[in-house]
C-alpha positions in Angstrom: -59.8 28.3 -47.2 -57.3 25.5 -46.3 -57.6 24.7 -42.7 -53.9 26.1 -41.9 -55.2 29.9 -43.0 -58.1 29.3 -40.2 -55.6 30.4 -37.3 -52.3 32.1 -36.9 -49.2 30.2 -37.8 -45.8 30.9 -35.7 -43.4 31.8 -38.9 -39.5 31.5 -39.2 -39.4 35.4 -39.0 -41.1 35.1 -35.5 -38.4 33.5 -34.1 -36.6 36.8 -34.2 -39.7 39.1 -32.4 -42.1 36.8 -30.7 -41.5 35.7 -26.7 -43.1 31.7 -26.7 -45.1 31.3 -23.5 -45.5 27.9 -22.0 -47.5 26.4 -18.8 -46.0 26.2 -15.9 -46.0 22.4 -14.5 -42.3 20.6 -13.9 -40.5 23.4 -12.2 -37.0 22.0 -12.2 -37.4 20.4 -15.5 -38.5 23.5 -17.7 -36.1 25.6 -16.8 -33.7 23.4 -18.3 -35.8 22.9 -21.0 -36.1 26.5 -22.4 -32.1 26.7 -21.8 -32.5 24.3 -24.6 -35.3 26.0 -27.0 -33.2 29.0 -26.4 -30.0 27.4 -27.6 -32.1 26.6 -30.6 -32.8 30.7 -31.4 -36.3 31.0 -29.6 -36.9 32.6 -26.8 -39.3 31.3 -24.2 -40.8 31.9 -20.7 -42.5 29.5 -18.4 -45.5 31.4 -16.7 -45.8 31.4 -12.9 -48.8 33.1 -12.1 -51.2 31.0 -9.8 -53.7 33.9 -9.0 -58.0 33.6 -8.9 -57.7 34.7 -12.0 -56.4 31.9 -13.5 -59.4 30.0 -12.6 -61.4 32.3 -13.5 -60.1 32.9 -16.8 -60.0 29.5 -17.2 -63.6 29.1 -16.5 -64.6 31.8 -18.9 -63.0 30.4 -21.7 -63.3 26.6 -21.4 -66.3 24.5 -20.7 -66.8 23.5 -17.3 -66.9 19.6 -18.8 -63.0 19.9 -19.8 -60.7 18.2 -18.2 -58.7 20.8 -15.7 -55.5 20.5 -16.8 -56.3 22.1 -20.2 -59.2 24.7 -17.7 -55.4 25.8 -15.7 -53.5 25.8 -19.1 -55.9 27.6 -21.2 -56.2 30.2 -18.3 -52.7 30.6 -17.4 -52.4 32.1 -21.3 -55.3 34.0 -20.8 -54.4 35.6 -17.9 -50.4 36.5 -18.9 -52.0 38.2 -22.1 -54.9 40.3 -20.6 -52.1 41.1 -18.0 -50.5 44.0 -19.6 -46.9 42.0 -18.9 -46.8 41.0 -23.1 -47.1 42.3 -26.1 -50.0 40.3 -28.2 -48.0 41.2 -31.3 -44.7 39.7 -29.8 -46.4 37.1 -28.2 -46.6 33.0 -29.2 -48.2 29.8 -27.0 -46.7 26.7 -26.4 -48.9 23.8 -25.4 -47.5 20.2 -25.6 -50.0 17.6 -27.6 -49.1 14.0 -26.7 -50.9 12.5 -30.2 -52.5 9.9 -27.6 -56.2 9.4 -27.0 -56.1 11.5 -24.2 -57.8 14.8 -24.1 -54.4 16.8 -23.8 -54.6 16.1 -27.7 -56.9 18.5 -27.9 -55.8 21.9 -25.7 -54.4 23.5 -28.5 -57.9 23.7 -30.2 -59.7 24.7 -27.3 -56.8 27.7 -27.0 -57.3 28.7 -30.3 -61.2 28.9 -30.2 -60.5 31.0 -26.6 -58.4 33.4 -28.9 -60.3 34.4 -31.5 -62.2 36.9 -30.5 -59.8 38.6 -28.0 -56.6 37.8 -29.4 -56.7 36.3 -33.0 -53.2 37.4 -33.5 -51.9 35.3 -31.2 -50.3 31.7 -32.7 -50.0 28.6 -31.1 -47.2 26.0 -31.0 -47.7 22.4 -30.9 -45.2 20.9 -29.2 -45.1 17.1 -29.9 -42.8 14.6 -31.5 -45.3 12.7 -34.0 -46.1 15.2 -36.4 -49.4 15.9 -35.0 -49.3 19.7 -37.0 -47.7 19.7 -40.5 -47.7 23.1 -41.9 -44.5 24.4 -44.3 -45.0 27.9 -42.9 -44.3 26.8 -39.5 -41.3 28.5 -37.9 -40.9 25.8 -34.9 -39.2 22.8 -36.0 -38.5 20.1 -33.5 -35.4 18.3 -35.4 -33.9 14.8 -33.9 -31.1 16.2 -32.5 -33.8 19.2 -30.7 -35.5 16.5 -29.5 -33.0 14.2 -28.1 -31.0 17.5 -26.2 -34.4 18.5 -25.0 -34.8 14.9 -23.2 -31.8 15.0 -21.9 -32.7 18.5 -20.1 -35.9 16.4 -18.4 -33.1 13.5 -17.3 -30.9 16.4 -15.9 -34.3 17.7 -14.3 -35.3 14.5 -12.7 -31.8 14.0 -11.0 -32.5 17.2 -9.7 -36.0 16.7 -8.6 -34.7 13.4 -6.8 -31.7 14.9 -4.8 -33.9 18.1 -4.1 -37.0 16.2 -2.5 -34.6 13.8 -0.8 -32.7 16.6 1.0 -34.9 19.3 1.4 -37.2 16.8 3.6 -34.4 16.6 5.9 -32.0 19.8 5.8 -31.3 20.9 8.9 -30.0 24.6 7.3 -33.0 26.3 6.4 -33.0 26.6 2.0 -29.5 24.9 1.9 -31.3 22.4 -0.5 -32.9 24.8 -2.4 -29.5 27.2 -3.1 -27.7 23.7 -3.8 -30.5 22.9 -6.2 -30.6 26.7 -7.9 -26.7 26.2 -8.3 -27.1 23.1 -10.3 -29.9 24.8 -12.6 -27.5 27.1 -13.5 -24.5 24.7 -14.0 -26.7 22.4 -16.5 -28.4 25.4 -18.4 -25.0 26.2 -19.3 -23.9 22.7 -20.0 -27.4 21.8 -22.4 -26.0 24.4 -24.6 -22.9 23.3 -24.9 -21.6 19.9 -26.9 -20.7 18.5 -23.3 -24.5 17.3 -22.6 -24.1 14.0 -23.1 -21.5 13.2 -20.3 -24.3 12.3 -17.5 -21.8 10.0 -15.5 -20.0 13.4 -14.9 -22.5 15.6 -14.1 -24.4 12.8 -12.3 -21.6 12.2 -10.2 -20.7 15.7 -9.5 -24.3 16.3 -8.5 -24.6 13.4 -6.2 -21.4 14.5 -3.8 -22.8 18.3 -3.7 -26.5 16.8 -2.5 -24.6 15.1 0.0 -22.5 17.5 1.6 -25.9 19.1 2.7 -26.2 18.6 6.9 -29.8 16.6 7.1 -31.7 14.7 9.7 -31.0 11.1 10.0 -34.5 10.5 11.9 -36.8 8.5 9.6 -39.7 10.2 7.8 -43.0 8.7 6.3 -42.6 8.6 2.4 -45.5 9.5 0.6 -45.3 8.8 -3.0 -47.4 11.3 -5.7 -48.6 9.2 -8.8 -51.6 10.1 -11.4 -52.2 12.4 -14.2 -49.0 14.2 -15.7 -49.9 17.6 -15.1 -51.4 17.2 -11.6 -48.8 15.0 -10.5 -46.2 17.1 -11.2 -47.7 20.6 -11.7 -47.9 23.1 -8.2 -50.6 24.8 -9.8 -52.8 21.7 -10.3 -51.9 19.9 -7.2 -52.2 22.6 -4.7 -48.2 22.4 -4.3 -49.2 19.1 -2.7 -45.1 17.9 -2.4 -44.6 21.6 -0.6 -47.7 20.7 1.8 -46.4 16.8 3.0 -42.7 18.6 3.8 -44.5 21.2 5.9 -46.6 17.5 7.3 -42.9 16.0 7.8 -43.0 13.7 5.4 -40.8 12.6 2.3 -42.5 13.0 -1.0 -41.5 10.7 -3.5 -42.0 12.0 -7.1 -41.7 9.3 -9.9 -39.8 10.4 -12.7 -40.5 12.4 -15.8 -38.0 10.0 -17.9 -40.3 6.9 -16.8 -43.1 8.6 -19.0 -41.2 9.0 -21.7 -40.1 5.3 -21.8 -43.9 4.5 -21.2 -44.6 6.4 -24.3 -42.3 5.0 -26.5 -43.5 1.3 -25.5 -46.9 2.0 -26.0 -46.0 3.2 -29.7 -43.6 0.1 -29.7 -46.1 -2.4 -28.3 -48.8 -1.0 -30.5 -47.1 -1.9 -33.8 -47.0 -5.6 -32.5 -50.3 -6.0 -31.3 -52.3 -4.1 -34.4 -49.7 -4.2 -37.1 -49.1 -0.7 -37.2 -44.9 -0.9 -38.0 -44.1 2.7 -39.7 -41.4 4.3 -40.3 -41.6 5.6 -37.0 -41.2 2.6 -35.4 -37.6 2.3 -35.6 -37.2 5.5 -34.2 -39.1 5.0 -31.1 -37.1 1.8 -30.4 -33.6 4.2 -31.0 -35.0 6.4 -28.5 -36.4 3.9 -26.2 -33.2 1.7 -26.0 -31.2 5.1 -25.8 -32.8 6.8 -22.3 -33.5 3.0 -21.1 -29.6 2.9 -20.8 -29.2 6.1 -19.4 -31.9 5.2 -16.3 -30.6 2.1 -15.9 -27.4 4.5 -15.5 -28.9 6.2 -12.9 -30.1 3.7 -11.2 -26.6 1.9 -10.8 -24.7 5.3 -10.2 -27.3 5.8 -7.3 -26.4 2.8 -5.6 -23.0 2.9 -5.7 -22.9 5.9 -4.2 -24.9 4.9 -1.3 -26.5 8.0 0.3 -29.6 8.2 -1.9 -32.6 6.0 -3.2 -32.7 5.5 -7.0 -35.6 5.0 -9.4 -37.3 2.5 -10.2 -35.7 0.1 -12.7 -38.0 0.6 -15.7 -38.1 -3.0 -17.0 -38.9 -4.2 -13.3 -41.3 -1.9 -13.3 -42.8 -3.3 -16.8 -42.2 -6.7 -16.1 -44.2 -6.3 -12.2 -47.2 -4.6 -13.4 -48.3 -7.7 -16.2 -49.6 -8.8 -12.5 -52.2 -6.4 -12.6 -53.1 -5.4 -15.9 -51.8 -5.2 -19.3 -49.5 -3.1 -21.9 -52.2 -2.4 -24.1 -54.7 -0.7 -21.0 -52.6 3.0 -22.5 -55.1 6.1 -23.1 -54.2 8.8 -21.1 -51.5 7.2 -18.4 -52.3 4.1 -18.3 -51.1 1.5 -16.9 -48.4 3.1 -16.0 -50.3 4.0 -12.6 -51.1 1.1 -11.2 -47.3 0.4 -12.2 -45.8 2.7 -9.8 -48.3 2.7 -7.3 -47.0 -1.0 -7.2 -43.5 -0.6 -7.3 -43.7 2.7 -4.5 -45.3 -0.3 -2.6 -42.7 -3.1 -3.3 -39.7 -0.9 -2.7 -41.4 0.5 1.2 -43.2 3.7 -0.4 -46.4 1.7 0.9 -48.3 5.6 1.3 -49.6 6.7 -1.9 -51.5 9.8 -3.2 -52.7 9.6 -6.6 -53.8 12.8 -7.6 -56.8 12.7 -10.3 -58.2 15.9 -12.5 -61.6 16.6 -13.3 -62.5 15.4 -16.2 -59.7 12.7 -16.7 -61.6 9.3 -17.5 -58.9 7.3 -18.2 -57.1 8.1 -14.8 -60.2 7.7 -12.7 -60.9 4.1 -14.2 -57.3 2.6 -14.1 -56.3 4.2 -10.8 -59.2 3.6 -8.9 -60.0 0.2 -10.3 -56.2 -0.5 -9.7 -56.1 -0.1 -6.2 -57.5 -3.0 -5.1 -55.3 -5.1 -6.9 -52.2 -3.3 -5.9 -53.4 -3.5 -2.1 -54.0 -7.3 -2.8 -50.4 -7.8 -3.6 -49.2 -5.6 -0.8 -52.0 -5.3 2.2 -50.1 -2.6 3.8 -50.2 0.0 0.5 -52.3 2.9 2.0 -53.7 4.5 -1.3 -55.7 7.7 -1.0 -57.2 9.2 -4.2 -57.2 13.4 -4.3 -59.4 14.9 -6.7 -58.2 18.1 -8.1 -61.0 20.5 -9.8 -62.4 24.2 -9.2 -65.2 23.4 -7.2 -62.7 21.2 -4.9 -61.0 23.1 -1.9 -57.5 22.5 -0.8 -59.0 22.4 3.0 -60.8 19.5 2.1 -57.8 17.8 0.0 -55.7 18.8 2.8 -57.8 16.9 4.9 -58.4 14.1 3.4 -54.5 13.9 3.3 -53.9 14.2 7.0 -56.3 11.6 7.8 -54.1 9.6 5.4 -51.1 10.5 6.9 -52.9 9.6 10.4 -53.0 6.1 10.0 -50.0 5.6 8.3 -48.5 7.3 11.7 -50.6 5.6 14.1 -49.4 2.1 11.9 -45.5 2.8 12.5 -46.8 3.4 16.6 -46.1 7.3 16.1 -48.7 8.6 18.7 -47.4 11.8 18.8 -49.3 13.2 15.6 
């Protein structure tokens, strides 16, 4: 039996019956994202349950050795479909596969062995852009133009995520940030599915004067910058709602980008070619794409200024060009060295308090981001860089903590003796 006939495959005539389920992790960004899918004919939810049992189920169906990004993916899915809320029948997964050495590359076949025996009707949907699953029976198809609408729904979501932390930190109305923010989700789902998507300097713009309009405190708050693993840097679920937690701590979390990944992946591929001679015919493609969205942040970045009332993102190629200080291109399994890039440029730009949040299980991160503090902290002493470990067996009173005491110093080091 050829290897695709070992599992369920999600078929063109699915697309019509089947509800795709996908792991919760970038709030803002997903909902724009399944605007997008749904454009597209499929229809798709992004689960928000964050009960025990998730954990648990988790637990049950992974080994305790796995990495606990895939431990909360695998039992997020689990959970939903012993919930009674789906119908197994009408019901497909979504996990994303990066193709990288990274474990993530894996999920999808430890979600497949965790279905088999309960639910071994169930498919499960790769979502990657390298190929990783070629099957001609396969009815998701992630075409160029899919692709490049879809990253342009995680631009649109990082605007958002940067206005929203930026206000919400300071609003003096109670939720005024959040009903601006819930406004804009619903402008932007409805622009990503029309042909007007590509006008960011408009919707940019338009997004930047709303944000503003919102009464905040002009007292100064620590910043606190969140760098490490994808899905526990951005995901509520693996982090504890960790950005949530430093508002409630009066502070300013400062969330790097989802876009700056993406431009990190492309260069690895890019920067691989070069330094093992491995040109392909992808090659081009990731240099199309790469130049594309390096444009649009640079974009960003120069809108942001000229506006004046809000702090931009890092400029990429600063950020590329700083962190050949510390370590090199080719140090890129799992994240890389794109940590130690933005722990350095959180530092450079006055971000100097930095929590890197590290899963169980996730070898690359714990070498390059522990081993990379010290040389960030040699280029700027005053970078206070706490490292949160984020597992089942660790409690959020004890991350919690371990934050505070963070947060302590970096108070008692700007003479704030009131905390």
């Amino acid at each position: 039996m050829e290897l695709e006939e070992e599992y369920p495959i999600f078929t063109p005539e699915m697309k019509q019956t089947h509800t795709i389920l996908i792991p919760t992790m970038l709030e803002i960004h997903f909902q724009l994202l399944i605007r997008v899918f749904e454009f597209y004919g499929y229809h798709c939810e992004v689960l928000q349950s964050e009960s025990k049992k998730v954990v648990e189920e988790g637990l049950k169906n992974v080994h305790n050795d796995t990495c606990y990004p895939a431990l909360l993916c695998i039992g997020q899915f689990m959970e939903a479909l012993k919930s009674g809320r789906y119908d197994p029948n009408k019901t497909a997964l979504m996990l994303p596969q990066t193709g990288g050495g990274c474990r993530a590359s894996n999920y999808i076949h430890l979600l497949r062995k965790a279905l088999k025996d309960t639910f071994p009707q169930v498919p499960v949907i790769s979502l990657n852009f390298v190929g990783l699953e070629k099957n001609p029976r396969n009815g998701w198809h992630m075409t160029m133009p899919m692709i490049i609408r879809s990253i342009y729904s995680l631009i649109y979501g990082d605007m958002l995520q940067m206005l929203y932390n930026q206000c919400r930190s300071y609003e003096l109305i109670k939720n005024s940030s959040k009903k601006c923010l819930d406004k804009w989700i619903r402008i932007m789902s409805k622009v990503l599915a029309s042909n007007h998507y590509t006008n960011t300097k408009k919707y940019y713009k338009a997004m930047l004067e709303d944000f503003a309009k919102i009464q905040r405190s002009q007292v100064p708050k620590i910043k606190v910058g969140i760098v490490g693993e994808i899905y526990v840097k951005y995901s509520p679920l693996g982090n504890n709602h960790l950005e949530d937690f430093l508002i409630s701590e009066g502070c300013e979390p400062v969330v790097p980008s989802m876009l700056e990944f993406i431009l990190y992946y492309c260069l690895n591929k890019i920067h691989d070619a070069k330094l093992y001679g491995r040109k392909n015919v992808a090659t081009p493609v990731y240099h199309m794409i790469y130049k594309m969205f390096l444009e649009k942040q640079k974009e960003v970045v120069k809108m942001m200024k000229h506006h004046g009332v809000f702090t931009p993102p890092h400029d990429f190629e600063h950020l590329v060009a700083s962190v050949s200080r510390y370590i090199g291109l080719g140090v890129n399994m799992g994240e890389g060295w794109l940590i130690p890039a933005e722990m350095g440029a959180l530092a450079e730009s006055g971000t100097e308090n930095i929590i890197c949040t590290q899963p169980f299980g996730c070898l690359p991160n714990h070498i390059i981001a522990k081993g990379m503090s010290r040389a960030i902290k040699e280029y700027y002493p005053n970078a206070n860089i706490i490292a949160i470990d984020y597992d089942p067996g660790a409690t959020r009173v004890n991350q919690e903590n371990r934050i505070k005491l963070m947060l302590a110093n970096a108070k008692a080091i700007k003479g704030d003796v009131s905390y």
